[in-house]
Short mmCIF file of the C-alpha atoms (twelve columns), coordinates in Angstrom:
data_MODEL
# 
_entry.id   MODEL 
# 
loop_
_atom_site.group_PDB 
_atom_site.id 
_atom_site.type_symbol 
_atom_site.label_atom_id 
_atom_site.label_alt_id 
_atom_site.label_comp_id 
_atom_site.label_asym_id 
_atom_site.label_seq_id 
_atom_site.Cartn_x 
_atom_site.Cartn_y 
_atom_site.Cartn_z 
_atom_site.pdbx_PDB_model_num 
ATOM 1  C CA . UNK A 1  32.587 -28.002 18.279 1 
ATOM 2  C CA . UNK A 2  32.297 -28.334 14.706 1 
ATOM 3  C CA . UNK A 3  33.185 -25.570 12.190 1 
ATOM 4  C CA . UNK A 4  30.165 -23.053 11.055 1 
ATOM 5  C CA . UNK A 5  30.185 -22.565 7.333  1 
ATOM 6  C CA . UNK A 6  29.785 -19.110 5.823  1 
ATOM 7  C CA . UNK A 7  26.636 -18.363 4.737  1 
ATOM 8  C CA . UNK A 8  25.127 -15.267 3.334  1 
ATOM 9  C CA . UNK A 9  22.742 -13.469 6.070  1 
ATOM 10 C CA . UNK A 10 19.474 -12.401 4.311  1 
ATOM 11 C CA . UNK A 11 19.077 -8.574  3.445  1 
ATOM 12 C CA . UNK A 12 17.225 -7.201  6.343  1 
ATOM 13 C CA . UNK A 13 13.363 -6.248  5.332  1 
ATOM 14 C CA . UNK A 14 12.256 -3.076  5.083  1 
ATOM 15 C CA . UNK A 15 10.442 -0.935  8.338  1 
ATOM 16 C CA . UNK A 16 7.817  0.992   7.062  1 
ATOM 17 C CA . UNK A 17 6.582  3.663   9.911  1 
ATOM 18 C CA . UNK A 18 3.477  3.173   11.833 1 
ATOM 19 C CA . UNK A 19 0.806  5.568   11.335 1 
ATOM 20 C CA . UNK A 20 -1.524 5.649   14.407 1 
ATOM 21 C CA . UNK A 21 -5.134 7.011   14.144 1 
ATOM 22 C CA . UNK A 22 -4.852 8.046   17.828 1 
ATOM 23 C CA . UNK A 23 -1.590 10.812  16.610 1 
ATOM 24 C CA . UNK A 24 -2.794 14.473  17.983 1 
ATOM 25 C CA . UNK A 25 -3.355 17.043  15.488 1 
ATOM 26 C CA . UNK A 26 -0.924 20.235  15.591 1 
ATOM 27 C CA . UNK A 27 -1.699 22.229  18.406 1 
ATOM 28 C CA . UNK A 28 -3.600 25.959  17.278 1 
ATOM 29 C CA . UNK A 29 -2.660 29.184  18.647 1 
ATOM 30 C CA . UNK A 30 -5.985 29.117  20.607 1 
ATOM 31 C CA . UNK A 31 -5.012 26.298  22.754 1 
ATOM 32 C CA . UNK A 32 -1.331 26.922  23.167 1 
ATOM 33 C CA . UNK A 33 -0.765 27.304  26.917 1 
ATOM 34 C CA . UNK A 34 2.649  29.814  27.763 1 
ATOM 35 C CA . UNK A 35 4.509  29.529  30.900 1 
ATOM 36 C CA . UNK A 36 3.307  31.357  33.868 1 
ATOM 37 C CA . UNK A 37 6.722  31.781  35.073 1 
ATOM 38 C CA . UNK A 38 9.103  33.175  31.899 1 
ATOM 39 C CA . UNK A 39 5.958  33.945  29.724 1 
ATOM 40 C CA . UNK A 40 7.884  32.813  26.813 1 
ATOM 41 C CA . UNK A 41 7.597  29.079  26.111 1 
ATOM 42 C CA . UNK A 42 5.021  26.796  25.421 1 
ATOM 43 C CA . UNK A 43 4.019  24.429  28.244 1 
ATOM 44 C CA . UNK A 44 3.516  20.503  27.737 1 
ATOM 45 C CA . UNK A 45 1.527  18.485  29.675 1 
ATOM 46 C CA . UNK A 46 3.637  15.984  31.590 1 
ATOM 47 C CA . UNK A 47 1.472  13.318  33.335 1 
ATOM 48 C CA . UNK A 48 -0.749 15.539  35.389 1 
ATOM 49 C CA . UNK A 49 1.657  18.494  35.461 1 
ATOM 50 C CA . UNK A 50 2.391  20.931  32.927 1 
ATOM 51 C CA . UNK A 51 5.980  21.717  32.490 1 
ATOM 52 C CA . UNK A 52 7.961  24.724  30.599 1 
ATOM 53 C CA . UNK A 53 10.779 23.110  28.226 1 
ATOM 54 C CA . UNK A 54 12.783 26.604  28.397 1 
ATOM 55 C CA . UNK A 55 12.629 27.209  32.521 1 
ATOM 56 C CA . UNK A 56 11.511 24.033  33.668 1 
ATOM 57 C CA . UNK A 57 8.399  25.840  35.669 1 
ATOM 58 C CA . UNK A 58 6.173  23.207  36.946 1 
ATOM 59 C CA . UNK A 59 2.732  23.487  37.539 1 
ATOM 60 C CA . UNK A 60 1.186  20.964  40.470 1 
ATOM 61 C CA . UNK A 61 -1.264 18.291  39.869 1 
ATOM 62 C CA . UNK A 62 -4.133 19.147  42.059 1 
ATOM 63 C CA . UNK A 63 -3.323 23.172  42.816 1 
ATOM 64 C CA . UNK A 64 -2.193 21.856  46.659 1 
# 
């Protein structure tokens, strides 16, 4: 196998951020959903559940 020669790599580019139209706006204080269970934390919507990020409370998808 023959010998590579050195050769400078090229600088990598530069990654500008993508800015989607679709982004959410900040969530108000009138739709801010709190945990039923601790009552302390903000829930977030997890698929079709809503989930507590300090207790881990789970709601269920269809109230069964």
């Amino acid at each position: 196998m023959p010998a590579m020669p050195d050769e400078p790599r090229p600088a990598p580019s530069v990654v500008t951020p993508i800015k989607s139209p679709l982004a959410s706006p900040a969530c108000s204080t009138e739709q801010r959903m709190v945990c039923e269970r601790c009552g302390g934390a903000d829930v977030y919507r997890m698929h079709a559940v809503w989930r507590c990020a300090d207790c881990g409370f789970k709601t269920d998808c269809c109230g069964w």
